[in-house]
C-alpha positions in Angstrom: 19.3 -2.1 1.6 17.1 -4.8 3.6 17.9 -2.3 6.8 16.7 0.8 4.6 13.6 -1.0 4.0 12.4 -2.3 7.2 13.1 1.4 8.5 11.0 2.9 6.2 8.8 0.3 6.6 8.4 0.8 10.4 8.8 4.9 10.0 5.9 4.7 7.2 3.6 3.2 9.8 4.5 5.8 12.5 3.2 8.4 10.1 0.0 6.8 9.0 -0.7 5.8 13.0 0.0 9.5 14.1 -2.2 10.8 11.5 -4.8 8.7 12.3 -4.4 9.0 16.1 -4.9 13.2 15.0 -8.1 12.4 13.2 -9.4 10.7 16.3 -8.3 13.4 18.7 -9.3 16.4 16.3 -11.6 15.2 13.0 -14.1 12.9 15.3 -15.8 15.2 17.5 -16.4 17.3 14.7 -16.7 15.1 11.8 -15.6 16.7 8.8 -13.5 20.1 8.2 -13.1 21.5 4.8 -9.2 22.3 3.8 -10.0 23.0 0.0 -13.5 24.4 -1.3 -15.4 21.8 -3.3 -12.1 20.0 -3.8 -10.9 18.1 -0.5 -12.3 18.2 3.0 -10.9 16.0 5.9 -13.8 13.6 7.0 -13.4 11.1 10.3 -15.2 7.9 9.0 -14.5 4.4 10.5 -14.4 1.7 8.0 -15.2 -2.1 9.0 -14.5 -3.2 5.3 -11.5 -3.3 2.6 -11.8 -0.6 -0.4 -15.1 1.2 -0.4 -16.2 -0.6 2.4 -16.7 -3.8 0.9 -16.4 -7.1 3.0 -17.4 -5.0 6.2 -19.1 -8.0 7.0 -16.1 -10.0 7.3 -13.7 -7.7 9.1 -11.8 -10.9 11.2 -11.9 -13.2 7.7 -10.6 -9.8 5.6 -7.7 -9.4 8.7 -6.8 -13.2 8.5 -6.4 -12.4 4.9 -4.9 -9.6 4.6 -1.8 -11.2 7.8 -1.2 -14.0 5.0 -0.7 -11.8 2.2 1.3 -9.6 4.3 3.6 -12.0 5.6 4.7 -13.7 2.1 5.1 -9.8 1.2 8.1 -9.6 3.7 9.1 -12.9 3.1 9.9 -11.8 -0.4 11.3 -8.3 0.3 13.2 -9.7 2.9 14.2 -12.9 1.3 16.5 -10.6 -0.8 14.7 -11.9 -4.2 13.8 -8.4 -5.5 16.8 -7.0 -7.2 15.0 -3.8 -8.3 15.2 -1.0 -6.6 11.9 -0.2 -8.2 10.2 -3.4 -6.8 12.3 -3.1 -3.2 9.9 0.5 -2.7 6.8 -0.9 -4.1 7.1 -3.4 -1.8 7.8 -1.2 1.2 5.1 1.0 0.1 2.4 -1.5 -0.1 3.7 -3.3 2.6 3.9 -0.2 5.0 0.0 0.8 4.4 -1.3 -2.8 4.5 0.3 -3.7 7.7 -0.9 -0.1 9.0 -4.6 -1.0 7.6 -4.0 -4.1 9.4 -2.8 -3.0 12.7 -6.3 -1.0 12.7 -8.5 -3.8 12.0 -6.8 -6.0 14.9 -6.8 -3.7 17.8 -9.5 -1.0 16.4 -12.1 -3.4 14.4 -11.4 -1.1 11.6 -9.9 1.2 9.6 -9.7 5.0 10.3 -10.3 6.7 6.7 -10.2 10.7 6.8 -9.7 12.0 3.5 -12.5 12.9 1.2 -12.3 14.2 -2.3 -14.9 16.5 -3.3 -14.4 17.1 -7.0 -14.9 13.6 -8.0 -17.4 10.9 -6.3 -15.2 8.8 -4.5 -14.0 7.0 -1.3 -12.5 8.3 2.2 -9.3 6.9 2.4 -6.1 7.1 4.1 -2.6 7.8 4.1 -2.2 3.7 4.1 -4.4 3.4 1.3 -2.3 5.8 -0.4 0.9 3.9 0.3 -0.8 0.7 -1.5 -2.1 2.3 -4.1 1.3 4.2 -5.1 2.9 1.1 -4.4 1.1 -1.0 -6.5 1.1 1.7 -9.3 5.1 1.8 -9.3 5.1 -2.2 -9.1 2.7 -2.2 -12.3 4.7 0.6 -14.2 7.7 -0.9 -13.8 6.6 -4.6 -14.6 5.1 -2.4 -17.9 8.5 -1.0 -18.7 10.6 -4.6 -18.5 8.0 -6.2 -20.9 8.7 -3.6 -23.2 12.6 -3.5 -22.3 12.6 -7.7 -22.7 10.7 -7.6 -26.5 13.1 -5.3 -27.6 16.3 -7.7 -26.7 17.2 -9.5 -29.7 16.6 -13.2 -29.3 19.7 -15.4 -28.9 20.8 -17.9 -31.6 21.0 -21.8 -30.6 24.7 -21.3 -30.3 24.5 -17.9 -28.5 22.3 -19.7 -26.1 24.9 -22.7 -25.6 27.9 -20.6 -24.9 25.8 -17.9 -22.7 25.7 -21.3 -20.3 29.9 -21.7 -20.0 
């Protein structure tokens, strides 16, 4: 399963870094380019901070971050710890748009974001963003669904306790 992982991992990465090498080549001479009227429109914007362009101030501190964070990430998926399936692709999927975002801070100074929703007020993001954010959502969900799964074990006895341990 590690194996599946760290491919998806790496293929993940190709994906985002291809689309974002396509919104350089095509979106940035021409800024923006409408795919859905008054609901989504692709829009080349380069962002120096984390979500919503906070931090921009502190790109190489954010980066420094963000490589810590990352790193104990794969430590733990690859340490073999989560037994989940359920928290093995959260972790690939957060782990995968991070290290993406994080590739583009290092060698760009920061992040290419290209789509824009127009039916609500909101952020340009990216496919890497999206990663994270589904990621984190299944990570959540799922941590949601054991709390529920572990109140509704009966509680051992004292005894039933003792003899669990031979």
């Amino acid at each position: 399963m590690l194996f599946l992982a760290a491919l998806a991992i790496v293929f993940l990465i190709a994906v985002d870094q291809l689309l974002k090498y396509f919104a350089v080549v095509y979106l940035e001479p021409i800024g923006s380019f409408p795919l859905f009227d008054r609901i989504l429109q692709l829009s080349y914007v380069e962002n120096t901070g984390a979500a919503f362009g906070s931090f921009s101030a502190y790109t190489t501190l954010l980066s420094v971050f963000t490589g810590i964070v990352l790193l104990a990430g794969f430590a733990v998926l690859f340490s073999g710890k989560l037994k989940s399936y359920w928290t093995q692709a959260a972790a690939v999927l957060i782990l995968s748009g991070g290290t993406s975002n994080l590739i583009d801070r290092v060698f760009r100074g920061y992040v290419i974001d290209y789509i824009e929703p127009l039916f609500v007020r909101f952020a340009v993001f990216n496919f890497a963003d999206m990663l994270v954010c589904v990621g984190a959502a299944i990570w959540i969900i799922y941590l949601i669904y054991e709390m529920i799964a572990d109140a509704r074990r009966p509680l051992l006895t004292e005894t039933e306790r003792e003899n669990a341990g031979d």
